[in-house]
N, CA, C and O of each residue as an XYZ file, in Angstrom:
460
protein
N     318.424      6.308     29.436
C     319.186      6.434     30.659
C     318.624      7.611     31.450
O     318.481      8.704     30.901
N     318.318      7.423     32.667
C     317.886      8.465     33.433
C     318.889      9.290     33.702
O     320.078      8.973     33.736
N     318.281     10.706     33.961
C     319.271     11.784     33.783
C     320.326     11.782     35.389
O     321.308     12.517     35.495
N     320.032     11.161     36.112
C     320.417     11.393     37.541
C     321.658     10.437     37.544
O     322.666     10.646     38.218
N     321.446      9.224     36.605
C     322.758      8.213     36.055
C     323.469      8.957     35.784
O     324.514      9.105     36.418
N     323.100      9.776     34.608
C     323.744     10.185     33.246
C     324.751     11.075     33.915
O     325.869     11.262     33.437
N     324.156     11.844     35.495
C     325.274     13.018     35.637
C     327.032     12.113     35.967
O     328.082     12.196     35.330
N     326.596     11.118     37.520
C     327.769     10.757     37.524
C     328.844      9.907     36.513
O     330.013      9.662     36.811
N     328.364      9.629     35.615
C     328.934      9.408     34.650
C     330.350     10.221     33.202
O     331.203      9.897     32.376
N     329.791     11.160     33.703
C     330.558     12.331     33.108
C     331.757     12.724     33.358
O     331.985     13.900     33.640
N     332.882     11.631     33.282
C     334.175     11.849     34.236
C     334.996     12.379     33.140
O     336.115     12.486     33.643
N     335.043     12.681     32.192
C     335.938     13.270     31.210
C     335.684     14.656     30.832
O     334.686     15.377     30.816
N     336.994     14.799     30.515
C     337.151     17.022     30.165
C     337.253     16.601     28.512
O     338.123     15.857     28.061
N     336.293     17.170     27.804
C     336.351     17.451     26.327
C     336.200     18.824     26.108
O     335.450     19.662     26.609
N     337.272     18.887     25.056
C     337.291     20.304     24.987
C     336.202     20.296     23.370
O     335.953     19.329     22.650
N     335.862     21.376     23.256
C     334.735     21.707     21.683
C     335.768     22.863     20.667
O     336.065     24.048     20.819
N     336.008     22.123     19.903
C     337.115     22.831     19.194
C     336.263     23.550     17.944
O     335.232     23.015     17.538
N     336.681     24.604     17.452
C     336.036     25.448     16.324
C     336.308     25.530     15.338
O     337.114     26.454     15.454
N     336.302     25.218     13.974
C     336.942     25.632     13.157
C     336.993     26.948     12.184
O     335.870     27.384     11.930
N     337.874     27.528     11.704
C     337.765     28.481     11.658
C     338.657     29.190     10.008
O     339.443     30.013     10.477
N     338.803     29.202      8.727
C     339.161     29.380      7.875
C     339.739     30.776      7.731
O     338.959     31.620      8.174
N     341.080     31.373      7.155
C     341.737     32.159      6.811
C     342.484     31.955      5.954
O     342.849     30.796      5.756
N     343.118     33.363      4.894
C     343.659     33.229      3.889
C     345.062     34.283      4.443
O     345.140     35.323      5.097
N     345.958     33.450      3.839
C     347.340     34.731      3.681
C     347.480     35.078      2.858
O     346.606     35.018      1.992
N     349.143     35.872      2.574
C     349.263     36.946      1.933
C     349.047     36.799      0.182
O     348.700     37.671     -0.615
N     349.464     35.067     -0.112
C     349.176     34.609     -1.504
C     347.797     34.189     -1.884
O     347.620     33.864     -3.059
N     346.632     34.144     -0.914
C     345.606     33.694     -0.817
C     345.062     31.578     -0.338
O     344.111     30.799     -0.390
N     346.558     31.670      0.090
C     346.459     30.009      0.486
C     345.481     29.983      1.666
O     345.235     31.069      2.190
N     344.877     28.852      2.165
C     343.642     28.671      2.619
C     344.568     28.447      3.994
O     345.619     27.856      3.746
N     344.367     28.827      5.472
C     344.886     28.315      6.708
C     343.658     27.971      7.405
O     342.712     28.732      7.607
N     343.768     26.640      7.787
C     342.462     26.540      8.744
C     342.980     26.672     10.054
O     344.190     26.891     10.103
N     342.326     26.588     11.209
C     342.624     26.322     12.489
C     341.593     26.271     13.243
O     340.505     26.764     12.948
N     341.857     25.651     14.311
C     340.332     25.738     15.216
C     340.970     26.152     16.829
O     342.002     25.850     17.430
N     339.933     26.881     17.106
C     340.375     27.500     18.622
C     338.806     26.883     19.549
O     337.601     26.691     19.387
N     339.858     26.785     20.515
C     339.114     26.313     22.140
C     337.638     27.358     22.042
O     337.504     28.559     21.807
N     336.615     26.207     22.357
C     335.407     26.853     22.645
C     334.904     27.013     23.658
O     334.159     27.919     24.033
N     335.459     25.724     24.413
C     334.367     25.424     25.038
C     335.056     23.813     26.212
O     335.324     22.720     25.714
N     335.154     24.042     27.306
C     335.847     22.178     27.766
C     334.581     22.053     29.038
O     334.203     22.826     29.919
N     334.217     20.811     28.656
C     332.668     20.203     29.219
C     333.494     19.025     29.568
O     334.625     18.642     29.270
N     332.133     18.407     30.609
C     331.980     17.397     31.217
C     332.083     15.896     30.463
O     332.594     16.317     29.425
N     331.984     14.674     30.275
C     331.833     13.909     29.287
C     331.669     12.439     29.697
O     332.506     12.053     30.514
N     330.744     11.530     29.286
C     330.532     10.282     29.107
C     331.454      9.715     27.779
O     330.863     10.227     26.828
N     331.934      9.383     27.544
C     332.802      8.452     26.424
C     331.970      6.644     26.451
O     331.833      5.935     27.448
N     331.659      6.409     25.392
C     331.267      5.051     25.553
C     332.041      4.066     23.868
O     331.615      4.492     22.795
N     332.983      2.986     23.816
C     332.665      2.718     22.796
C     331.937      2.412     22.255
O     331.044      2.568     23.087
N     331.193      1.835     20.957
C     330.243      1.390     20.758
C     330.195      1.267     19.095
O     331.111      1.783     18.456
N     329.025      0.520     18.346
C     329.885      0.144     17.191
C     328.252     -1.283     16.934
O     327.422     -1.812     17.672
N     328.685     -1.324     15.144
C     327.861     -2.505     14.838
C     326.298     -1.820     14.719
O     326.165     -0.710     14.205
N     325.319     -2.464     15.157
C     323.761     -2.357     14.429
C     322.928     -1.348     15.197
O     321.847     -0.920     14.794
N     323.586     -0.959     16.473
C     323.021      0.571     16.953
C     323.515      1.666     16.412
O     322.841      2.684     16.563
N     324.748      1.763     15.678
C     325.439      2.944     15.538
C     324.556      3.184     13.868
O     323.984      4.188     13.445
N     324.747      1.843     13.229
C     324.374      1.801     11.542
C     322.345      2.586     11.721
O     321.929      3.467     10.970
N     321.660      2.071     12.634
C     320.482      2.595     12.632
C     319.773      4.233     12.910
O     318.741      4.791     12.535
N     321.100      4.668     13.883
C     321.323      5.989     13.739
C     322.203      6.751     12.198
O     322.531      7.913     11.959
N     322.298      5.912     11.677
C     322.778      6.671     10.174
C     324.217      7.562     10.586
O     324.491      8.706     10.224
N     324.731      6.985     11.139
C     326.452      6.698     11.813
C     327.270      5.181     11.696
O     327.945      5.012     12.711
N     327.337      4.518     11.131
C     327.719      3.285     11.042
C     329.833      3.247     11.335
O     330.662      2.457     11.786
N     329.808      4.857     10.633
C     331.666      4.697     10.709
C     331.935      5.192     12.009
O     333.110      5.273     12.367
N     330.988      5.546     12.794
C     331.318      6.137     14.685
C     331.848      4.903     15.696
O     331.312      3.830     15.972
N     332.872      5.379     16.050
C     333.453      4.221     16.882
C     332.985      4.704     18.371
O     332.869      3.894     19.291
N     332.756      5.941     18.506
C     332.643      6.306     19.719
C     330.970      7.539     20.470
O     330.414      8.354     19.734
N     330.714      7.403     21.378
C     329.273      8.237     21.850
C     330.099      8.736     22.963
O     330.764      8.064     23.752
N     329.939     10.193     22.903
C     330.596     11.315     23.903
C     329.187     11.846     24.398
O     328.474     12.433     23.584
N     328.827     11.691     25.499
C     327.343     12.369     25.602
C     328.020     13.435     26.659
O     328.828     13.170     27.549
N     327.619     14.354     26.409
C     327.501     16.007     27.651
C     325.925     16.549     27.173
O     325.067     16.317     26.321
N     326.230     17.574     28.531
C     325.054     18.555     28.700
C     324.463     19.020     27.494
O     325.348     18.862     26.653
N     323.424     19.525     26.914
C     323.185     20.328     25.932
C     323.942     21.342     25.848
O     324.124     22.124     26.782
N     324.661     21.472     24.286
C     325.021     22.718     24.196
C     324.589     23.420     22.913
O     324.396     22.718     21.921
N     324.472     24.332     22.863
C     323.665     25.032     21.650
C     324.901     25.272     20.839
O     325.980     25.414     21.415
N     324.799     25.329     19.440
C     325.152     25.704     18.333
C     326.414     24.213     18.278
O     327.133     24.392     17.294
N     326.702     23.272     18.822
C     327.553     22.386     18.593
C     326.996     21.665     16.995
O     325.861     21.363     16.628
N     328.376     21.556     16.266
C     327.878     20.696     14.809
C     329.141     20.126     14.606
O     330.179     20.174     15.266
N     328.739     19.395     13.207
C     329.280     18.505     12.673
C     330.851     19.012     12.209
O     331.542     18.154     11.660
N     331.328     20.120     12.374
C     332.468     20.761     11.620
C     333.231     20.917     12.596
O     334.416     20.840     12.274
N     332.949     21.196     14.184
C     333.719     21.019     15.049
C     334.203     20.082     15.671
O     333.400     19.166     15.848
N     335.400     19.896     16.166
C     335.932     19.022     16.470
C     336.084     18.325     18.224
O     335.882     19.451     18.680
N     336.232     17.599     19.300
C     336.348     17.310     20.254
C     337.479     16.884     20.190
O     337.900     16.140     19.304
N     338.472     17.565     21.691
C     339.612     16.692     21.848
C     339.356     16.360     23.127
O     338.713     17.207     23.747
N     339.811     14.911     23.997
C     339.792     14.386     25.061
C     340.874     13.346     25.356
O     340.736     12.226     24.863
N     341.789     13.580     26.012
C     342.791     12.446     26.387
C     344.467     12.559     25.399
O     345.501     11.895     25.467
N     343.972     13.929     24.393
C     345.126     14.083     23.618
C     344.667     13.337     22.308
O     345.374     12.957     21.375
N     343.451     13.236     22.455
C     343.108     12.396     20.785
C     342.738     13.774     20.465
O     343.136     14.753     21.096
N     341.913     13.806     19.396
C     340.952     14.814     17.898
C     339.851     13.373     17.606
O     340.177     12.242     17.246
N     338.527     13.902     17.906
C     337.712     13.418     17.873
C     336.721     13.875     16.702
O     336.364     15.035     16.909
N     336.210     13.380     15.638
C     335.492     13.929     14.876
C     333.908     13.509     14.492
O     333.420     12.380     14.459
N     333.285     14.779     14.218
C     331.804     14.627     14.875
C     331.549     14.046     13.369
O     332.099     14.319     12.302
N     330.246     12.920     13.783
C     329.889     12.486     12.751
C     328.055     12.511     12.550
O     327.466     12.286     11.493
N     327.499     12.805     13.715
C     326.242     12.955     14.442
C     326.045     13.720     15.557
O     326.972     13.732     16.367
N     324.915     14.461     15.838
C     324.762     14.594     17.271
C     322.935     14.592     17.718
O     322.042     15.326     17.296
N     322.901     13.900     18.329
C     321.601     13.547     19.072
C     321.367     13.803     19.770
O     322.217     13.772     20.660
N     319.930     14.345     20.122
C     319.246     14.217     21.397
C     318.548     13.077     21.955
O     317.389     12.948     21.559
N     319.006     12.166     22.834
C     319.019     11.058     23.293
C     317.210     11.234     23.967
O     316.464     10.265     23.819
N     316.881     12.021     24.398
C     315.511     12.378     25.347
C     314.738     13.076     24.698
O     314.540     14.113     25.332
N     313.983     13.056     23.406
C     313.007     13.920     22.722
C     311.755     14.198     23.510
O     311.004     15.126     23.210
N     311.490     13.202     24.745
C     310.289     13.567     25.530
C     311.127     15.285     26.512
O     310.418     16.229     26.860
N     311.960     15.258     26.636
C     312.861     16.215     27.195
C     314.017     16.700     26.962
O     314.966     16.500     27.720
N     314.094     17.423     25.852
C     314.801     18.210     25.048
C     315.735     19.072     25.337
O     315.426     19.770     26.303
N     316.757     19.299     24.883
C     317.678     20.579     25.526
C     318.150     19.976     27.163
O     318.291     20.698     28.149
N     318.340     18.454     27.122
C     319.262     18.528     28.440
C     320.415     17.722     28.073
O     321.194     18.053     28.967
N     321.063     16.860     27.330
C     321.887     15.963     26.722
C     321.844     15.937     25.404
O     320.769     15.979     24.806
N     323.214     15.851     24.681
C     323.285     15.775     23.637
C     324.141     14.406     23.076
O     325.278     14.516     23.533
N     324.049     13.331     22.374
C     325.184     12.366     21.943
C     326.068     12.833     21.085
O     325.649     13.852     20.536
N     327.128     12.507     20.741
C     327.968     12.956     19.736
C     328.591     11.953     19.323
O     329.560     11.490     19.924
N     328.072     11.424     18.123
C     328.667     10.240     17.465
C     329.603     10.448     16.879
O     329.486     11.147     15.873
N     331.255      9.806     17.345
C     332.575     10.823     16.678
C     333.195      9.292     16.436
O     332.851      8.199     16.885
N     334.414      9.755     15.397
C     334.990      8.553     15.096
C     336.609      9.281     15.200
O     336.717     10.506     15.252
N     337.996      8.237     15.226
C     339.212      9.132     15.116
C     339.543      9.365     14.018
O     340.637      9.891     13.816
N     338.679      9.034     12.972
C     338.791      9.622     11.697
C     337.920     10.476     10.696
O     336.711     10.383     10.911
N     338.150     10.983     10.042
C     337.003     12.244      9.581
C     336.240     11.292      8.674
O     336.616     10.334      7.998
N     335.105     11.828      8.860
C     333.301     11.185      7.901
C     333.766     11.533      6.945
O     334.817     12.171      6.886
N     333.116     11.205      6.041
C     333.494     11.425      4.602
C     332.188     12.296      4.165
O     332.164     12.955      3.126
N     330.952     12.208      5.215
C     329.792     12.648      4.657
C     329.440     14.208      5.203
O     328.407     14.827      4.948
N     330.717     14.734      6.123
C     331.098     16.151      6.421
C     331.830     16.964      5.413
O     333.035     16.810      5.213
N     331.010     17.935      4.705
C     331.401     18.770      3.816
C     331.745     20.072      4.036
O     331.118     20.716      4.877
N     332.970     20.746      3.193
C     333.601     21.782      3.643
C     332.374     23.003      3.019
O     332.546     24.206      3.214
């Protein structure tokens, strides 16, 4: 997809959620994740023998935004009041790098994301 498509396309606010681990006073584990970051966004469903060849097969969904550095698999996307969970992220343009990223997310957590 040419990049000049790709901009108007971007009609959604996703926020990049963080996660973030703490212990209290008994040593019980509290996770939480705080706001990183709320970008632009393409949402596409998508599903079946493109998703399985990218080595994502359980991704129901491709969130493409701008490049952003340090985004991974442990953080989370919310958009529309869902929790979106990363299962991949690609660079769609390897001839031109560092301008789009995909984010293959599903509404349920990968199983192949480890704590």
């Amino acid at each position: 997809m040419k990049s000049k498509r790709r901009i108007g396309r971007l009609r959604h606010r996703v926020t990049i959620k963080r996660r973030s681990i703490e212990y209290d006073e008994v040593g019980q584990v509290i996770e939480t994740y705080t706001d990183i970051k709320t970008v632009a966004a393409a949402i596409e469903t998508f599903g079946g023998k493109n998703l399985a060849q990218q080595g994502v097969a359980d991704a129901s969904l491709i969130v493409t935004i701008r490049h952003l550095a340090g985004l991974t698999p442990y953080d989370l996307l919310a958009c529309r009041g869902e929790i979106l969970y990363i299962g991949a992220i690609i660079d769609p343009e390897p001839d031109h790098p560092g301008r789009w990223l995909e984010v293959y997310c599903s509404k349920e957590p990968f199983e192949n994301v480890e704590d």
